[in-house]
Each structure stands twice: as structure tokens, then as C-alpha cells.
C-alpha positions in Angstrom: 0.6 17.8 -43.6 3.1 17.6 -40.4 2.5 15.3 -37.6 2.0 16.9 -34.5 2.5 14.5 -31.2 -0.3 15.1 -28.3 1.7 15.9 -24.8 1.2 13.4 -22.2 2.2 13.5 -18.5 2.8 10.8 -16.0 -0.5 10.3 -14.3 -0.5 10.7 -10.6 -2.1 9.2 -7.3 -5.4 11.8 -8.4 -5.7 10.2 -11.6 -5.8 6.6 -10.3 -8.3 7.9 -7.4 -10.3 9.4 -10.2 -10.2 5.7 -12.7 -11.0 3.8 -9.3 -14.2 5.6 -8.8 -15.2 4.1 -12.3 -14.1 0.1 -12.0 -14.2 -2.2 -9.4 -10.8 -3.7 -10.9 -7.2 -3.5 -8.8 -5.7 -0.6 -9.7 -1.8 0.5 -9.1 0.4 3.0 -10.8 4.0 2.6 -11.8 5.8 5.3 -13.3 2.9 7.2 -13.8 1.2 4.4 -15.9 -1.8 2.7 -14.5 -2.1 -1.1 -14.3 -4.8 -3.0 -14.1 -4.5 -6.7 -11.7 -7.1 -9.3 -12.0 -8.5 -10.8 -9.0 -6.5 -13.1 -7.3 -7.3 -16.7 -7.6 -8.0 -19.3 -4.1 -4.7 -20.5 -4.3 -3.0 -17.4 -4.4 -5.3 -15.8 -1.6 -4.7 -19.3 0.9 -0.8 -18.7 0.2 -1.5 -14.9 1.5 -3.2 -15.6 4.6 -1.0 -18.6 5.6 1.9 -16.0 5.1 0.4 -13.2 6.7 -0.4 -16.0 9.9 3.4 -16.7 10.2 4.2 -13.1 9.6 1.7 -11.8 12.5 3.1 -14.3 14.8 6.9 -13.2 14.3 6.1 -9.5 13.9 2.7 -8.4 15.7 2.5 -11.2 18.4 6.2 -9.7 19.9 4.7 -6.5 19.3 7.7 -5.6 16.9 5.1 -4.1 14.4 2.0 -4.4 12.1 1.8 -6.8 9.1 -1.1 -5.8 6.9 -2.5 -7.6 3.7 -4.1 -6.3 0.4 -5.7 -4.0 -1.1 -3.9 -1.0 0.4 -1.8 1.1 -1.2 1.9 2.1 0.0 2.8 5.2 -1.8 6.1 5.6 -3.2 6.2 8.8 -4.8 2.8 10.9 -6.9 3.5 8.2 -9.9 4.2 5.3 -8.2 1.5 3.9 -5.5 1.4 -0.2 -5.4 -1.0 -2.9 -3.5 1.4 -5.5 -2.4 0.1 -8.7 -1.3 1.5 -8.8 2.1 3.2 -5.2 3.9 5.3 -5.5 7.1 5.8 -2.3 8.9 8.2 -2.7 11.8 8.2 -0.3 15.2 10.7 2.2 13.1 8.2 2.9 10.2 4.7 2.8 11.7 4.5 6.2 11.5 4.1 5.6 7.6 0.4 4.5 8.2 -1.9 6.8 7.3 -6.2 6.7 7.3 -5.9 5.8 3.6 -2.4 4.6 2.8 0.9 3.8 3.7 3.4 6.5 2.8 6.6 5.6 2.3 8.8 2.3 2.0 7.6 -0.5 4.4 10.1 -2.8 6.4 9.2 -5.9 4.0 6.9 -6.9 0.7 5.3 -9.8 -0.2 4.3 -10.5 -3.8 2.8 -13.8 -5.1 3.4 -14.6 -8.1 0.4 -15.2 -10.4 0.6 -15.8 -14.7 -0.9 -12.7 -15.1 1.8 -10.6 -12.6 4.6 -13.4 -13.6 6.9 -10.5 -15.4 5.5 -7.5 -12.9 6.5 -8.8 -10.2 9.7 -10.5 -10.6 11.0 -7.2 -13.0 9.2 -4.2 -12.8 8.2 -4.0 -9.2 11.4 -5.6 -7.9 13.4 -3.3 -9.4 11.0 -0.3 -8.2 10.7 -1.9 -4.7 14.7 -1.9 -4.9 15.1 2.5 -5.7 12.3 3.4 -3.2 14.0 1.6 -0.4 12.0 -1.2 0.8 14.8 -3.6 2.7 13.3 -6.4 1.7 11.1 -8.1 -0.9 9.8 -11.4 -0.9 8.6 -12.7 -3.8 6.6 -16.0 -4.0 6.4 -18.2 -6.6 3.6 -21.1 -6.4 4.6 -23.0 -9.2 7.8 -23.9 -8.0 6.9 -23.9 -4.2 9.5 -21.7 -3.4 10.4 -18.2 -1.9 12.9 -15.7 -3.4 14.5 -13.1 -1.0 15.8 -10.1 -1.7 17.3 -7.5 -0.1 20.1 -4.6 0.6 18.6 -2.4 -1.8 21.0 -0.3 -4.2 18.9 2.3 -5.5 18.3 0.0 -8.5 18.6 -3.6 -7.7 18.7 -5.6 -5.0 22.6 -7.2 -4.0 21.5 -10.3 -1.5 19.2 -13.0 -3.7 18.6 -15.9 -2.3 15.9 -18.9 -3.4 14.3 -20.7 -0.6 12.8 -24.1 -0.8 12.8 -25.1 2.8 12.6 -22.5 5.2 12.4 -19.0 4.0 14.2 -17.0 6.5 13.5 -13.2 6.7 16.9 -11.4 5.4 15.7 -8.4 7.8 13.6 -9.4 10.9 14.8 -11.5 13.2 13.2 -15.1 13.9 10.7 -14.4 10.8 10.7 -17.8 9.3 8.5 -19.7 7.1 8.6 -23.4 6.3 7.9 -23.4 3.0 7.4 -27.6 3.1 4.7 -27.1 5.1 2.9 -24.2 3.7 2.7 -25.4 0.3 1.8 -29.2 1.3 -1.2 -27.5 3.3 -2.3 -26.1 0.0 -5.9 -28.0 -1.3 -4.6 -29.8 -4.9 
């Protein structure tokens, strides 16, 4: 008796439409795989919107461009479409936005790191965020109260790291700053 293998194919942005229409669950796909998020937790979602606050008045408030927040999806390619926590699209790339989506890499990402997207985030979607494009990634880690920035994208990786404790400063967008000191110690607990 021979083994025969069954063909599979990537599944695409229609695939994930069609497996949203059956669960209420965060959905994204990466490389044509789709991955299921839990809900994000109060701390994680306070850390958001005192982000996307500091982000709105550096970006939005000068009228430099929109920042927008979770769930939407930015759409990298038919297998890859993602739900950041936090998107900036500057003036340059507002043409991305779409009724539905964002198409295309955005100006900046935000990710905040929770145990159950601890090695998505700081592996798999870095390195993703790194060969779409995206200039800059900012990936938050609440345990450690701290902020790493990355950016100048390679096409695999990113070449500028940086860990920020004190003020997170915006490797991209000028006079985007966050004081990290004060955002965590505003945190309940």
C-alpha cells in the first residue's frame, strides 16, 4: 500500500473571510496559515489606548496622518493579512486605506506583547513586518515596562534595534515620543 500525500495550498485573504464568518475569534493569516489570537486582556488594551493617545497627539493633532487601532487588517500580500495593535499611516501612505482594510505597508506598527503572542510577535511578525516594508515596528513588552524599536527594514530583518525604558522615541516620525515611566506607572496594579 503506497502513501499518497493530499495537496495543500496556502490559504488566502478568501479563506480567512470565509473562517471569520464562522467564529467570533481574531483571526490573521501568515504565510497562508491562519492564526487564531485570544482576546486581549485590560492591561494590554489600557497600554493600547494610552499609546494610541500619545500617537494621535504627535501624528493626527499636526495633521501629519491617521493613527488607527485594532481589529483591522493591513494586507500584506493574498497570504499574509495581520491586525496590529496600533497602525500609523502618515500623509505619504493614506492612500492605503481602504472601506475594509489597509493595503499595503503602514508608516509604523505597534504590537503588545501578550504570553499567548510572546514568540509571534517578537519572531514571526517582526521578521514579516521587516520583508513587506513597514519602516518601523514597535514592539511592546509589559512585563519588562519597556519599548523595543525597530526599524530600516532589509527585506528580512530589521538593522536599527534599540530597547527603550524611558522615553521611547519614534525611529521614523518626528517628535513621536512616549514616556514610557509614565505610561506604565499609570497602569492599575
Amino acid at each position: 500500500m503506497s502513501i499518497q500525500s493530499i495537496p495543500s495550498r496556502p490559504l488566502t485573504y478568501r479563506d480567512l473571510e470565509s473562517e471569520r464568518e464562522r467564529t467570533t475569534a481574531t483571526l490573521e493569516l501568515i504565510d497562508g496559515e491562519i492564526v487564531m489570537t485570544p482576546s486581549p486582556v485590560p492591561r494590554h488594551q489600557l497600554i493600547s489606548i494610552y499609546l494610541a493617545t500619545e500617537f494621535v497627539n504627535a501624528v493626527t493633532r499636526r495633521q501629519r496622518g491617521l493613527v488607527l487601532s485594532a481589529p483591522l487588517d493591513v494586507w500584506f500580500d493574498d497570504a499574509n493579512i495581520v491586525q496590529p495593535d496600533i497602525i500609523v499611516l502618515l500623509n505619504d501612505r493614506l492612500g492605503q486605506m481602504t472601506d475594509r482594510l489597509i493595503e499595503g505597508p503602514p508608516n509604523l506598527l505597534v504590537e503588545i506583547v501578550s504570553p499567548t503572542s510572546r514568540v509571534r510577535d517578537r519572531s514571526l511578525k517582526r521578521t514579516r513586518y521587516a520583508r513587506f516594508g513597514v519602516p518601523e515596528y514597535w514592539l511592546v513588552e509589559p512585563e519588562a515596562n519597556a519599548v523595543v524599536v525597530h526599524a530600516e527594514p532589509d527585506g528580512t530583518d530589521y538593522r536599527a534595534v534599540s530597547i527603550e525604558t524611558g522615553v521611547a522615541r519614534a525611529a521614523t516620525i518626528p517628535d513621536l515620543a512616549v514616556d514610557l515611566a509614565a505610561l506604565f506607572a499609570s497602569l492599575p496594579g
